[in-house]
Every structure is written in C-alpha cells, then in structure tokens.
C-alpha positions as CSV (number, residue, x, y, z in Angstrom):
1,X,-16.1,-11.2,7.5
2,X,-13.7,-8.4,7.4
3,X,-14.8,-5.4,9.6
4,X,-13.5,-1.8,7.7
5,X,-12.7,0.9,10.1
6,X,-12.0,4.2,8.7
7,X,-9.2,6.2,10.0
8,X,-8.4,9.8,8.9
9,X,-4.4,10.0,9.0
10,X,-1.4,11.4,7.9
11,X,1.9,10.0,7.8
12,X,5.5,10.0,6.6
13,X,6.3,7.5,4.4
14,X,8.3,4.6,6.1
15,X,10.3,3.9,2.6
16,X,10.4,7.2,0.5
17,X,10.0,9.7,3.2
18,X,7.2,11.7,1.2
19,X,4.1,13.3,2.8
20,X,1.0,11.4,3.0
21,X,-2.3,13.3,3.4
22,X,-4.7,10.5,4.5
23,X,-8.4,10.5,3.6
24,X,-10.1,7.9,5.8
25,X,-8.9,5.1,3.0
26,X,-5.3,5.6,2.7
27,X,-3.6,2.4,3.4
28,X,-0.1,2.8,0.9
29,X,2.2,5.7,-0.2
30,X,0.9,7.2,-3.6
31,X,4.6,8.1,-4.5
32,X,6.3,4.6,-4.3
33,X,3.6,2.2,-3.5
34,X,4.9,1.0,-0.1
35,X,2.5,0.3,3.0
36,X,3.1,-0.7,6.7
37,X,1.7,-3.9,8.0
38,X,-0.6,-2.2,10.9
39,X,-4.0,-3.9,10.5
40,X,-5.5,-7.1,10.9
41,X,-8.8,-6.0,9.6
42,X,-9.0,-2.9,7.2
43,X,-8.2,0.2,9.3
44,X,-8.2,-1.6,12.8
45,X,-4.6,-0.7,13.5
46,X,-4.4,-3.7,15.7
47,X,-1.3,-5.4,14.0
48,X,1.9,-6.2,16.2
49,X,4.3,-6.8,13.2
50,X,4.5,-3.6,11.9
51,X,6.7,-4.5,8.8
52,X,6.9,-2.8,6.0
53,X,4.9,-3.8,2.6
54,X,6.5,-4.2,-0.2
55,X,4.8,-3.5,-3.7
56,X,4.9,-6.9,-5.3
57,X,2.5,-7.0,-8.3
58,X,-0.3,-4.8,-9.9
59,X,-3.0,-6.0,-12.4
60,X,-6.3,-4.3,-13.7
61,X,-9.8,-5.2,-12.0
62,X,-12.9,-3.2,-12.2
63,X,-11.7,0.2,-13.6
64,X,-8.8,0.4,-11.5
65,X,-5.6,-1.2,-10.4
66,X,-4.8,-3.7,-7.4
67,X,-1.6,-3.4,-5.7
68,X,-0.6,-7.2,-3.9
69,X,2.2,-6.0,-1.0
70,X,3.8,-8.6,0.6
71,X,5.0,-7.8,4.7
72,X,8.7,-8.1,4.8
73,X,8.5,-9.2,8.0
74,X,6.0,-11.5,8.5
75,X,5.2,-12.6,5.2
76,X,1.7,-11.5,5.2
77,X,0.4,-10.9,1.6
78,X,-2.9,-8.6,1.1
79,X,-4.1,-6.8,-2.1
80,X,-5.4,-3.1,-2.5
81,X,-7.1,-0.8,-4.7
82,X,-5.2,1.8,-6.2
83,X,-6.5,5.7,-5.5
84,X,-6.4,8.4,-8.0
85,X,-3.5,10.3,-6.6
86,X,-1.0,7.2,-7.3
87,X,1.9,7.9,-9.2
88,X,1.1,6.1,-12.8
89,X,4.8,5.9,-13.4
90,X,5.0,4.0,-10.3
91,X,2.0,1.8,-11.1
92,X,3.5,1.1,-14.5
93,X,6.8,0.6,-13.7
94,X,5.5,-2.6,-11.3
95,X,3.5,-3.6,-14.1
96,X,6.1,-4.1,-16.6
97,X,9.0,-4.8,-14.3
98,X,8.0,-6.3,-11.1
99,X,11.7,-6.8,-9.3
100,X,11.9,-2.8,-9.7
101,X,11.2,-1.1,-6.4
102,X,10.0,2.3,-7.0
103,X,11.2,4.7,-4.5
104,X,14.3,2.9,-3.2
C-alpha cells in the first residue's frame, strides 16, 4: 500500500520555468503539466532518478482529469489528478493532440 506524505513546497518549474506555489499536494506544474520524478511513494521525496515527467495522456475520471507522465529517464509511468489551478488550454491541448508538449 502506498504511504502519502504531504509536503508543503514551492518550486521552479524544471521545464517552463514558471512559479509553483505548493499546497501540500502539488506533484506537476499547473502551466505546462510537467513533473519531476522525486517520489517513490506519494510525497516521500525518496527517488534517486530525478528525471523529468513528461505529460503523456489525460482522460476524465470522477469529476476531474488524470494526467499519466511518463519519467524521461527511467521510464517510470504514474498517473495524477488534475488540481483546479491547471491550465485548461494545457489539459486540452493533451487531450486532443497528445505528441504536443505544452510549454516547450
């Protein structure tokens, strides 16, 4: 069973450069979608790869969206909940086009 830890953090986004205000669930970029591969469980920050998570595919479940990333390094692939602050256009444009990279 996965174990969440929530983690409070900011950051600078790894692909588009924007500012990320963190909230404790914050685990992509809500301007281009991108993650980092940090985590081996939810929040644990206990991942030595480090790659960066590429916005692969979104489809609908339960009111909102899942985002699948796929680590360009590893090849680690891990889904995620959309939040409320994620750029539609972004969301949309993976939906209907999912070889365009937002943001790059």
């Amino acid at each position: 069973m996965k174990q969440f830890t929530k983690r409070v953090e900011d950051f600078t986004c790894a692909h588009c450069g924007a500012t990320v205000l963190g909230n404790g669930y914050t685990n992509h970029c809500p301007k281009c979608l991108w993650s980092r591969h940090v985590d081996n469980n939810p929040g644990d920050r206990q991942s030595d790869c480090g790659g960066m998570m590429e916005p692969v595919s979104v489809e609908q479940g339960n009111g909102k969206f899942v985002i699948t990333h796929k680590c360009q390094k590893c090849g680690k692939v891990i889904r995620q909940k959309t939040c409320d602050n994620d750029d539609i256009d972004a969301i949309i444009a993976l939906g209907t086009n999912p070889d365009f990279i937002f943001g790059k």
